[in-house]
N, C-alpha and C positions, 0 to 999 in steps of 0.2 A: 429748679434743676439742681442736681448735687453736685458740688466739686470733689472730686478725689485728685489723690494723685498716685500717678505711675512711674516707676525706675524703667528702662528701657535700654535694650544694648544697640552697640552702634546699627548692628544690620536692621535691626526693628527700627530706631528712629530711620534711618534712610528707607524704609521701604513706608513707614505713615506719612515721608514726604514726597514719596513715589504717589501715593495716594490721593494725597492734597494737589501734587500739580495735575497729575492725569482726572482729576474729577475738578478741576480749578476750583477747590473748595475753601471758601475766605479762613480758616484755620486749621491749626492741629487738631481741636475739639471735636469740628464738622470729622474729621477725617477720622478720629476714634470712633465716632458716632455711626458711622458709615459703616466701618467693619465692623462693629457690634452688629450691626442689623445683619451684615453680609450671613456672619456666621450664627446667628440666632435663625435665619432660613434655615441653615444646613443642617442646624442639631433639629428643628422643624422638619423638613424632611426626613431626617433618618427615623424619630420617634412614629413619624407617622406611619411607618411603615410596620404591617399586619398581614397576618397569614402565612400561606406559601409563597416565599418571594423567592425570583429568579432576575438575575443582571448582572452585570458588568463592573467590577472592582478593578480601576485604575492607581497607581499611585509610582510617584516620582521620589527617589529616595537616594541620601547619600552614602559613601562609604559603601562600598563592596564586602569587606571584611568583617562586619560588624553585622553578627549573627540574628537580630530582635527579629527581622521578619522569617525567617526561617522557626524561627520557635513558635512565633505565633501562629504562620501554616499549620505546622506540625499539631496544634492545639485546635485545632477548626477543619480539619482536614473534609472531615464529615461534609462539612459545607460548600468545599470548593470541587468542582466537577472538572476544570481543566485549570492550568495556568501557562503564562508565558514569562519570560525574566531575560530581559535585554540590558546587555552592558551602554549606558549612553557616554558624552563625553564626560569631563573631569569626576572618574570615577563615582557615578550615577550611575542608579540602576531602576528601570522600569519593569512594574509588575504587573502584568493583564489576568486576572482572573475571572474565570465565568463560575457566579456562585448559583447553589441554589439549595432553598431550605427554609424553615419557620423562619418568619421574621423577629424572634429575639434572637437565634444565631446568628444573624446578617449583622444584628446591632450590636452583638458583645462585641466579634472580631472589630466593628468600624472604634468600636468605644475604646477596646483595646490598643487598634493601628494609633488611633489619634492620643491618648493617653501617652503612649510611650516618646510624643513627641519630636521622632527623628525623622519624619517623613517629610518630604518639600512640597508635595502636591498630593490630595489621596480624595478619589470623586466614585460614590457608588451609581451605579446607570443602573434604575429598575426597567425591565423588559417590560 
């Protein structure tokens, strides 16, 4: 097994030991180990997906004022069929979109949303 090591900011260490206790997992290791696989699923999912795809683009985002998701609509328009955009609490903002289109556009905008890394939650629901 390889050792590396990680730099980590306060919110990331507190949220791998959100991890560790909610999964009672005997270390920090187990706990990086964990989310690795979490999010090796996800990029699994999204690759797998072919064809004409239609579903449900969720994502939980902060900052109101801070334009990225508005540009990247703007850039995928094509793809997205409706949306919804709800102010939540401490200026949060949730975004419902119903996409629909080849599955490499589904995948640019996801590779995009997650790339730009300012999003707090972002889950695509295939129909």
């Amino acid at each position: 097994m390889a050792i590396i090591s990680v730099s980590l900011d306060e919110e990331s260490m507190g949220t791998l030991e959100a991890i560790q206790e909610a999964y009672s997992l005997a270390g920090r290791s187990e706990a990086v180990r964990l989310s690795i696989k979490a999010a090796g699923s996800k990029v699994k999912e999204i690759e797998e997906l072919s064809g004409f795809v239609e579903g449900v683009l969720i994502i939980v985002r902060g900052d109101h004022a801070d334009p990225w998701m508005s540009l990247i609509q703007a850039r995928h328009e094509g793809s997205i069929k409706t949306q919804m955009h709800s102010h939540l609490l401490n200026r949060k903002c949730l975004e419902v979109m119903v996409m629909s289109g080849e599955a490499g556009d589904i995948k640019s905008i996801l590779r995009e949303i997650q790339s730009v890394a300012k999003a707090d939650y972002v889950k695509f629901v295939k129909s």
